[in-house]
C-alpha positions as CSV (number, residue, x, y, z in Angstrom):
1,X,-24.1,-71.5,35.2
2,X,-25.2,-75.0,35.2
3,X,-24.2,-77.4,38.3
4,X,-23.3,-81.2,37.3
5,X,-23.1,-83.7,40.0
6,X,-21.8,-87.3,39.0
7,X,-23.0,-90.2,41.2
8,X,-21.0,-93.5,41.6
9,X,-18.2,-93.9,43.5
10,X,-17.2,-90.6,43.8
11,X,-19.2,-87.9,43.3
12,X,-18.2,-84.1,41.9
13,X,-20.0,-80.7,43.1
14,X,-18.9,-78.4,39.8
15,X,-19.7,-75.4,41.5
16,X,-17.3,-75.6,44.4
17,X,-15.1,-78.3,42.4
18,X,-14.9,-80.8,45.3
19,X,-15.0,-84.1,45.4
20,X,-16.9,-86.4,47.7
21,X,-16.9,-90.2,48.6
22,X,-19.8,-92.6,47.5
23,X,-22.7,-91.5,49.0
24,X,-27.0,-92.1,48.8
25,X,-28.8,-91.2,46.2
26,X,-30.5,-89.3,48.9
27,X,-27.2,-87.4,50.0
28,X,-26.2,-86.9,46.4
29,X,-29.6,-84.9,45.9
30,X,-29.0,-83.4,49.3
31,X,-25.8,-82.0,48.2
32,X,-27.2,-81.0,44.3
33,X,-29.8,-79.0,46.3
34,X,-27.1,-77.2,48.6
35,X,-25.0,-76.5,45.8
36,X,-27.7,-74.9,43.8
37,X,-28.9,-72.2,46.7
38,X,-25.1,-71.4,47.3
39,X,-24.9,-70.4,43.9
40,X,-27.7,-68.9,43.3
41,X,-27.1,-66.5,46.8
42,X,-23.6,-66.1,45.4
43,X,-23.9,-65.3,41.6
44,X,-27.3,-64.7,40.9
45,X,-26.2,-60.6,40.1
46,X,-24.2,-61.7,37.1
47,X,-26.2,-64.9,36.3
48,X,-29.0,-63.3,34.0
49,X,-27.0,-60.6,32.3
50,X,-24.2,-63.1,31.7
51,X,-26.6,-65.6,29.9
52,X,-28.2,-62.4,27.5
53,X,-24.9,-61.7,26.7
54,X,-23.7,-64.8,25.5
55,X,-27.1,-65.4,24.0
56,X,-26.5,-62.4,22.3
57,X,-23.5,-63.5,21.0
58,X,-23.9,-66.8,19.8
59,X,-27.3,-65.3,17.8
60,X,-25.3,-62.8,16.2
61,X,-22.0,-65.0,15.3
62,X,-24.3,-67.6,14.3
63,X,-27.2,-65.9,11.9
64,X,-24.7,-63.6,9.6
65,X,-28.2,-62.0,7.9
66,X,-28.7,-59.9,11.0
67,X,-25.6,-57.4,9.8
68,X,-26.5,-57.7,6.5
69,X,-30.2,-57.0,6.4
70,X,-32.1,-54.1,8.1
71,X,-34.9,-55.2,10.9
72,X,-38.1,-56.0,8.7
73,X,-36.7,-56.1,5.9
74,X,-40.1,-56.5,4.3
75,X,-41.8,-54.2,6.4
76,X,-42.1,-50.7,7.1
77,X,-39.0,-48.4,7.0
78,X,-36.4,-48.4,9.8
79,X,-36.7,-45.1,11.5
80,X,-33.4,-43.6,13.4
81,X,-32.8,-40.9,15.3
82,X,-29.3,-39.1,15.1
83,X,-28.0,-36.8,17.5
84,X,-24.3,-35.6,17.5
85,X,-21.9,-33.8,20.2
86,X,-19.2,-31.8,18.5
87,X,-16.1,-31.8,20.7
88,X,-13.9,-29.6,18.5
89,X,-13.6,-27.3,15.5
90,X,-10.3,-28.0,14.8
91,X,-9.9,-26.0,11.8
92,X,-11.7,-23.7,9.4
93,X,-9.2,-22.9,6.6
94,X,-11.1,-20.4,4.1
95,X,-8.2,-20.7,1.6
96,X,-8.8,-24.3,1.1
97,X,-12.7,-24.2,1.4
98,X,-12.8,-26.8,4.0
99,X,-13.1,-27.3,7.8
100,X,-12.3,-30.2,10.6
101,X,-14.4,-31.4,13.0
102,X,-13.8,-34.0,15.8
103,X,-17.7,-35.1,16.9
104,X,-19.5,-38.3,18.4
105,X,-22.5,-39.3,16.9
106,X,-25.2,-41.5,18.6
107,X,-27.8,-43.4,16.3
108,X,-30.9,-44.9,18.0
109,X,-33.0,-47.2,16.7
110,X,-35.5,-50.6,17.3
111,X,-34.7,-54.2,15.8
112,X,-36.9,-56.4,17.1
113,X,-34.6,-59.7,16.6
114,X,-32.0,-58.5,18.8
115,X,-34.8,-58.3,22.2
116,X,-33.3,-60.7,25.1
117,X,-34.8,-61.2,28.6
118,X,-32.2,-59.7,30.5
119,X,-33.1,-56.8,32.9
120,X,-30.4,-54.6,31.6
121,X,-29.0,-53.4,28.5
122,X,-25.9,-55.7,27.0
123,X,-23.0,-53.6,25.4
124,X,-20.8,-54.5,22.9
125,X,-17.4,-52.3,22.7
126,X,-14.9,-54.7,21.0
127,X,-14.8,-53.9,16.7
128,X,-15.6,-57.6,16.2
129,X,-18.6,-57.7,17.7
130,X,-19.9,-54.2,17.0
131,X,-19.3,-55.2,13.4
132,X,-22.2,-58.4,13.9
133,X,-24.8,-55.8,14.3
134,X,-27.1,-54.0,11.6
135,X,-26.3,-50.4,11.2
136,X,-27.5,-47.4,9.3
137,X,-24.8,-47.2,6.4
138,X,-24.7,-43.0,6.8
139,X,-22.2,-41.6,4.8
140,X,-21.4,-37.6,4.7
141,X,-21.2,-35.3,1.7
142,X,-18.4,-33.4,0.4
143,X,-16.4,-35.8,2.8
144,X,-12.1,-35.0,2.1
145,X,-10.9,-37.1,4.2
146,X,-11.6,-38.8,7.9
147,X,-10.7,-41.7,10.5
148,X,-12.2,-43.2,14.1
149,X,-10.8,-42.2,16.7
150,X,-8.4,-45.0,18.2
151,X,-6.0,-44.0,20.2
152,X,-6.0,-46.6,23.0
153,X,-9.6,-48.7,21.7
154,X,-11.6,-48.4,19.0
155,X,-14.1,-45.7,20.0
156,X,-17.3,-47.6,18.5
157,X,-19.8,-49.0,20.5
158,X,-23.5,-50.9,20.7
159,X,-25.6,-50.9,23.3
160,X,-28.7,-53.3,23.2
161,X,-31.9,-52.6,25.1
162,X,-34.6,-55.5,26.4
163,X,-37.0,-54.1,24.2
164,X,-35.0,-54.4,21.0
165,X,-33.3,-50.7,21.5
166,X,-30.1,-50.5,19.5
167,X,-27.5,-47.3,20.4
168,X,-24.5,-46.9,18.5
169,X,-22.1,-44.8,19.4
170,X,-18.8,-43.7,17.3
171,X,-16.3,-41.0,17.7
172,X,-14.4,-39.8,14.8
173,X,-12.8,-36.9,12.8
174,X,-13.7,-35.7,9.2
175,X,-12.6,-33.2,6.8
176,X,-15.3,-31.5,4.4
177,X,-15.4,-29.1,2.2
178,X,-17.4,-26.0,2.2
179,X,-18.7,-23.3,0.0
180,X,-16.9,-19.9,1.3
181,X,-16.9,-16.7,-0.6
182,X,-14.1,-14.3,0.2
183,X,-15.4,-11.1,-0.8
184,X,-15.8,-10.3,2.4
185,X,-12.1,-11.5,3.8
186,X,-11.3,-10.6,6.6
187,X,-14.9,-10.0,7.7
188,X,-16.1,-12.7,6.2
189,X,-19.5,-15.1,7.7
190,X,-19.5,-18.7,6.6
191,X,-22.4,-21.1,6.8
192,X,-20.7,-24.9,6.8
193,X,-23.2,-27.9,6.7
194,X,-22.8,-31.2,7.2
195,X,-25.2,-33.8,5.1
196,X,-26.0,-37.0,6.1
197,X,-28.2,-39.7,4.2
198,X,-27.7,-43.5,3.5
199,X,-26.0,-44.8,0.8
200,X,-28.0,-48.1,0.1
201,X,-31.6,-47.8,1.4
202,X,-34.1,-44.8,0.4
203,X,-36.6,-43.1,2.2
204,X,-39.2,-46.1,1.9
205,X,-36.6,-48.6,3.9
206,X,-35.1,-46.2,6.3
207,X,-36.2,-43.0,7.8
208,X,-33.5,-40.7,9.4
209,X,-34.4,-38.2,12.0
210,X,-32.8,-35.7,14.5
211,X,-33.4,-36.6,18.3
212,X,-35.9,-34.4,19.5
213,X,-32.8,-32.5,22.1
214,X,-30.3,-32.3,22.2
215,X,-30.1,-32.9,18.5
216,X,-26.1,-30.8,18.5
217,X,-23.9,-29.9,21.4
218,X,-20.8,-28.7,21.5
219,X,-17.8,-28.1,24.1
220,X,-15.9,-25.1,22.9
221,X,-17.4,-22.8,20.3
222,X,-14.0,-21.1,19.7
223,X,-11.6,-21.6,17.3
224,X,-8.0,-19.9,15.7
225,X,-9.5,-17.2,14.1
226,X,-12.8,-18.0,14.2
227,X,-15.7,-18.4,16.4
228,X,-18.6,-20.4,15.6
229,X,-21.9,-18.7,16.5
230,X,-24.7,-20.8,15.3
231,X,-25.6,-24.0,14.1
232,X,-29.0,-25.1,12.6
233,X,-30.4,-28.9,11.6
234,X,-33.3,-29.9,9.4
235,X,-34.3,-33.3,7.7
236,X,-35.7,-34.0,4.5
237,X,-35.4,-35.8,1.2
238,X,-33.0,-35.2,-1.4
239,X,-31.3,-36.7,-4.4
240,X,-27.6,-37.3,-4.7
241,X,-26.3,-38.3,-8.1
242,X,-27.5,-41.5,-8.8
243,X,-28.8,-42.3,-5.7
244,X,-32.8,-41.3,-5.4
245,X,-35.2,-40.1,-2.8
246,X,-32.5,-40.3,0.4
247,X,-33.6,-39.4,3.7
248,X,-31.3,-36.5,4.5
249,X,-30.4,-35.1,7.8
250,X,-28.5,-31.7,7.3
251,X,-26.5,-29.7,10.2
252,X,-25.8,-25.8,9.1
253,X,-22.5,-24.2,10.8
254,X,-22.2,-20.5,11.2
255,X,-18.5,-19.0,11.3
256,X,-17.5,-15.9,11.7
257,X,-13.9,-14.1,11.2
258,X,-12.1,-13.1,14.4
259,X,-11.0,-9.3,13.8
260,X,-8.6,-9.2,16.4
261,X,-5.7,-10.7,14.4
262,X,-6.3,-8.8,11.4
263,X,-6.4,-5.3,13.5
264,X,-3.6,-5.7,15.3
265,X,-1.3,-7.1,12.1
266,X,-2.6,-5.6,9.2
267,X,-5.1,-2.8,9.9
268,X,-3.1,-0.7,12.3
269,X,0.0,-1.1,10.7
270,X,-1.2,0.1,7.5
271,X,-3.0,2.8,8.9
272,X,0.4,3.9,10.8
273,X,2.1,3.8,7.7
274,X,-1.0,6.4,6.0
275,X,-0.4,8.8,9.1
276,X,3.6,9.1,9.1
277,X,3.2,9.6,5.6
278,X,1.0,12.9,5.9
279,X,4.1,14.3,8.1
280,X,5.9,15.7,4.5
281,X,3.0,18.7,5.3
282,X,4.5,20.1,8.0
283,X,8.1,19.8,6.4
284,X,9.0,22.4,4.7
285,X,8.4,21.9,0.6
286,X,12.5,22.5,-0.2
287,X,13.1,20.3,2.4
288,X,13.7,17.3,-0.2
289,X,16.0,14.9,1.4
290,X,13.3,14.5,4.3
291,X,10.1,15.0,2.3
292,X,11.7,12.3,0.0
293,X,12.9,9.8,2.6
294,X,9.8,9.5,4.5
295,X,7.5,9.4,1.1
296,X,9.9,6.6,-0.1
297,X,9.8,5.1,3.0
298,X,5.9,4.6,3.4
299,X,5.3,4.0,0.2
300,X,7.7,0.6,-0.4
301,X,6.9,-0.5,3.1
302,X,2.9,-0.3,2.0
303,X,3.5,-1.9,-1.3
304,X,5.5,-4.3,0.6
305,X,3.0,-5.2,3.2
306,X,0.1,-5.6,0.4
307,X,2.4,-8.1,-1.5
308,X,3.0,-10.4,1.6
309,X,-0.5,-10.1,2.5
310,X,-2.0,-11.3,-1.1
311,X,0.7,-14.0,-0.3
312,X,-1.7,-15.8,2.3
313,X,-4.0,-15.8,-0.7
314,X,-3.4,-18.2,-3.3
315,X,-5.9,-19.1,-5.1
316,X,-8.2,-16.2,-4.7
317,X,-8.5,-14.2,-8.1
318,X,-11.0,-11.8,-7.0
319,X,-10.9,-8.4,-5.0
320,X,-11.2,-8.9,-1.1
321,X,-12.1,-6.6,1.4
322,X,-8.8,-6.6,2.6
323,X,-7.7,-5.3,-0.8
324,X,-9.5,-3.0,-1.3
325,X,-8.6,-1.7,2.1
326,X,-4.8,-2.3,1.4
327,X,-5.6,-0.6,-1.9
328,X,-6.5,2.7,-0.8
329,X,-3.6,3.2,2.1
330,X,-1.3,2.6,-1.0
331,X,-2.9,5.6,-2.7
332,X,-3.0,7.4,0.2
333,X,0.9,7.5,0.7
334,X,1.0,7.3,-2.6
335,X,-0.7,10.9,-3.1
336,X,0.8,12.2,-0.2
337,X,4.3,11.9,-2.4
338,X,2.6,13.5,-5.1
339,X,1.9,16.5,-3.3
340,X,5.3,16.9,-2.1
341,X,6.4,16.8,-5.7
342,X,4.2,19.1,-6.7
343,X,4.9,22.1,-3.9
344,X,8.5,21.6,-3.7
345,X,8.3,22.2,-7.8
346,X,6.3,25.6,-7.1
347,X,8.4,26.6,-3.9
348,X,11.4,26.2,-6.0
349,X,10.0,27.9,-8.9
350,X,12.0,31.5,-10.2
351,X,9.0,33.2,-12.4
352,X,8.9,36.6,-13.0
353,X,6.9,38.6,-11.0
354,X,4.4,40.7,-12.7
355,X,4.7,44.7,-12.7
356,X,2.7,46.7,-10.1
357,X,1.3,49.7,-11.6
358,X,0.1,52.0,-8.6
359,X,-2.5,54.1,-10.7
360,X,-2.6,57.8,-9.7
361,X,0.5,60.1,-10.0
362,X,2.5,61.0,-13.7
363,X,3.8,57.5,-14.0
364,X,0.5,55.5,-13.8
365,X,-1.7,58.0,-15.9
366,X,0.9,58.0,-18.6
367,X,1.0,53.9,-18.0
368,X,-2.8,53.4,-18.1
369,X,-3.9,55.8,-20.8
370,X,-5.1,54.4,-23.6
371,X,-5.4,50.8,-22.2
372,X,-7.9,48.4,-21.6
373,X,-8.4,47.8,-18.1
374,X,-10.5,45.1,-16.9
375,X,-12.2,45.4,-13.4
376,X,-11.8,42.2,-11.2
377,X,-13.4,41.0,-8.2
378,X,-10.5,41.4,-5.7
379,X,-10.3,44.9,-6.1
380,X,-7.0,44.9,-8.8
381,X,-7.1,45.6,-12.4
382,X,-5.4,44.0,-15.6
383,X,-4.5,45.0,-18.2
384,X,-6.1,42.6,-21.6
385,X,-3.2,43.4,-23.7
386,X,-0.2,42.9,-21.7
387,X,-1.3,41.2,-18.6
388,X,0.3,43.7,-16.5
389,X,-1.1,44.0,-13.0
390,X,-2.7,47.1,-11.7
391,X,-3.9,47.7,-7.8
392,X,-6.6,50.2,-8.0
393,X,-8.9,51.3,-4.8
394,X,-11.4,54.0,-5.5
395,X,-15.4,54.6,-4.2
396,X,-16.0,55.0,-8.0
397,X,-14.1,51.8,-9.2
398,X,-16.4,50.5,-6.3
399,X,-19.1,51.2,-8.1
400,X,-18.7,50.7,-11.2
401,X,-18.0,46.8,-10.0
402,X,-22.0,46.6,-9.3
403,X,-22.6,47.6,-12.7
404,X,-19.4,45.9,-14.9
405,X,-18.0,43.4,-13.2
406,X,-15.8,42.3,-15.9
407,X,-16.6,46.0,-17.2
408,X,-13.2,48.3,-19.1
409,X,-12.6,51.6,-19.5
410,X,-10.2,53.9,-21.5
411,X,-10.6,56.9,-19.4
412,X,-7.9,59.1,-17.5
413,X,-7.6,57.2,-14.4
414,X,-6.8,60.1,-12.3
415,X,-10.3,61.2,-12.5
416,X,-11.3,57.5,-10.5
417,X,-8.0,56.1,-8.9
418,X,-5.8,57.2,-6.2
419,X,-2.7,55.3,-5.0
420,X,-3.0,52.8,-2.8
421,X,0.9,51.1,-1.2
422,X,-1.1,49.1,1.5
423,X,-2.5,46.0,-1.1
424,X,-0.6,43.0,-1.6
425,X,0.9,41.7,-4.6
426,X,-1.2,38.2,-5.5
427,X,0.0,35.0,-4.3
428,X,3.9,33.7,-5.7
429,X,4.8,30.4,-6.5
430,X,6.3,29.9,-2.5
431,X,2.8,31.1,-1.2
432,X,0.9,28.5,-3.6
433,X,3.4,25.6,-2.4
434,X,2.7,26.5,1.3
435,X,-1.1,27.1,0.7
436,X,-1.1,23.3,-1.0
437,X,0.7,21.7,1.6
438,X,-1.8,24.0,4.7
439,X,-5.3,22.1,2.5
440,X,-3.3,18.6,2.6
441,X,-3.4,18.9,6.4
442,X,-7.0,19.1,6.4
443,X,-7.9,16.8,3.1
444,X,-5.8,13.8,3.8
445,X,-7.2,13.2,7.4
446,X,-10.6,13.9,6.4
447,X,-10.9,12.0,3.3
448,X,-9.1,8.8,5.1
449,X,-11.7,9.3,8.1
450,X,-14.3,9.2,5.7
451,X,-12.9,6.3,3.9
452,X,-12.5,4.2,6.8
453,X,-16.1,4.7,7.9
454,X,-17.8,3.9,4.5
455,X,-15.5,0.7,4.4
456,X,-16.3,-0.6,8.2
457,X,-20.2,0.0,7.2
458,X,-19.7,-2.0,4.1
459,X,-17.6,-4.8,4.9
460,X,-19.0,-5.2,8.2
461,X,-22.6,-4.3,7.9
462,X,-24.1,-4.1,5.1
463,X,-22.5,-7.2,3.1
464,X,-22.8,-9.1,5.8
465,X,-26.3,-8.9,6.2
């Protein structure tokens, strides 16, 4: 700040803004002296930096080519380094192929015109001002949608160095949208990127580049239903349409599913539903009101469950992992009603029950004579004409099994069979039912089991590797 003394009649100090009666010349310099040190003792701390900054100013309000040409225009390319600090994932919606970020991004770089003598760095934080500087004109790929943040100011701001050092700093929210396969769903990885490059210069008029660290940070790596796990930057030159040879600066996002909402909502459940439905195998099989009720039951509530599931995924015309999981539990319970209807049709079955023919004795050699008997493994004969069933147990029967097994004979059988009252009649329809419904015990459990691990290893492990 200047000091202006007026000499005449009265003169004015413009520092302390008093006035004083006529005085010497020699006073009047006196006082002009005095005035000077007091101000300089007083305000020297803002004196300097207040001068830069209106310096500043006035050259940037005054030359309107410094926002609208990059430094050297005609000289080598601008180089700036870009570093970015990601406060929050606020959203990764697979369905919609897109994610939300809220980040600040700090640019660095030099223009020369914009050096001032000051001994510290002038900032600029109002939008008008900010606005009167030369920026790199960065836009972002696959962009949907985005704003500054502006709550209470305008979160923008320039910092100017001595040495010509521009930082500017901007906070603001964008939308993108990002390749994501669902084959996987719901243990599905995602690799987001984020693309940077100019829109008006090329690589030979402005260079971008990461800051050497921290080129990303982040605050809070979790997010609803997600959790991001890695994120990996590299620069280089690409093409975009009709814009050629753009310095690129590229920031890779890794994603990966949370489990713990799927488990608890759909994978249990489902799996609860398979179990209660293999509970028709310890029910007896002309038990048909219960047998039914709970094979109804499990099935509509599974079919039910997949529906409202495939709900949440509009837009998806291919087979997920979740289907195919969702798939399965629906044959499961599905089979498990099958079985029922298949015993409970033997239990209740009224067949008639093939003769028993005890050979030995008048009645059996006048039955057997002159019939073809065929020896089976299990000890029992039939007969090839009528399919009457014979039990036979002999030391000679015996042995002629090691040499004709599916041998016949037309002899008297009293010379080779006794009678034997102790073997059992083969299985009835009642015995096959039970025997059906004894296996499903074992089956069900075990094939589901082994179902369950085949899926985790292949939806988990090996497609996502």
């Amino acid at each position: 700040m200047q000091i202006y003394v007026r000499i005449g009649k009265r003169r004015f100090c413009w520092n302390t803004g008093h006035y004083f009666p006529a005085l010497s010349e020699m006073t009047a310099f006196t006082i002009l002296v005095l005035c000077s040190i007091i101000q300089f003792v007083t305000g020297s701390g803002n004196h300097t930096g207040m001068s830069a900054h209106k310096l500043l100013v006035k050259k940037l309000t005054e030359s309107d080519h410094l926002s609208a040409i990059r430094p050297d225009d005609e000289g080598p390319p601008v180089v700036a380094n870009v570093s970015m600090h990601v406060g929050k994932v606020n959203s990764v919606l697979p369905i919609e192929k897109e994610f939300t970020l809220t980040t600040s991004m700090e640019i660095k770089w030099y223009d020369e015109r914009l050096k001032h003598d000051s001994t510290v760095p002038v900032t600029f934080n109002s939008l008008r001002h900010v606005e009167l500087v030369w920026k790199p004109d960065l836009i972002i790929e696959r962009e949907k949608k985005g704003h500054f943040q502006n709550l209470i100011n305008d979160n923008k701001m320039v910092k100017i160095y001595p040495d010509g050092l521009v930082i500017y700093d901007v906070r603001f929210t964008v939308t993108m949208g990002c390749r994501m396969d669902l084959t996987n769903y719901p243990m599905d990885v995602h690799t987001c990127k984020i693309t940077m490059f100019s829109f008006a210069y090329d690589s030979r008029e402005l260079i971008l580049m990461w800051e050497i660290t921290p080129k990303i940070t982040y605050k809070n790596k979790r997010i609803p239903q997600f959790q991001w796990t890695n994120v990996k930057v590299y620069q280089h030159t690409a093409d975009f349409h009709n814009l050629q040879d753009r310095s690129t600066l590229v920031a890779k996002f890794t994603f990966v599913h949370e489990m713990d909402y799927y488990v608890l909502t759909i994978y249990i459940p489902s799996a609860f539903l398979v179990v209660v439905s293999w509970v028709t195998f310890w029910i007896r099989p002309d038990a048909t009101p219960a047998r039914a009720a709970v094979g109804a039951t499990t099935i509509l509530t599974t079919v039910s469950q997949y529906t409202g599931t495939r709900q949440t995924l509009k837009g998806v015309s291919y087979v997920t992992g979740l289907d195919v999981w969702l798939t399965f539990c629906v044959i499961m319970v599905t089979s498990a009603m099958i079985e029922f209807a298949v015993s409970n049709y033997l239990f209740t079955q009224k067949g008639e029950t093939k003769k028993l023919y005890q050979l030995g004795g008048n009645r059996p050699q006048n039955a057997a004579k002159g019939r073809n008997v065929l020896i089976l493994d299990n000890g029992t004969g039939s007969d090839a004409n009528t399919g009457d069933i014979y039990v036979i147990r002999n030391r000679q029967v015996a042995e002629m099994k090691e040499v004709r097994i599916q041998g016949s004979f037309n002899q008297n059988p009293d010379e080779h069979v006794i009678v034997d009252d102790t073997r059992k009649v083969p299985k009835t329809s009642k015995e096959r039912a039970l025997y059906i419904d004894r296996i499903s015990r074992i089956a069900f459990p075990l094939c589901f089991i082994m179902f369950t691990i085949v899926y985790v290893f292949v939806y988990r492990v090996f497609l996502t590797l």
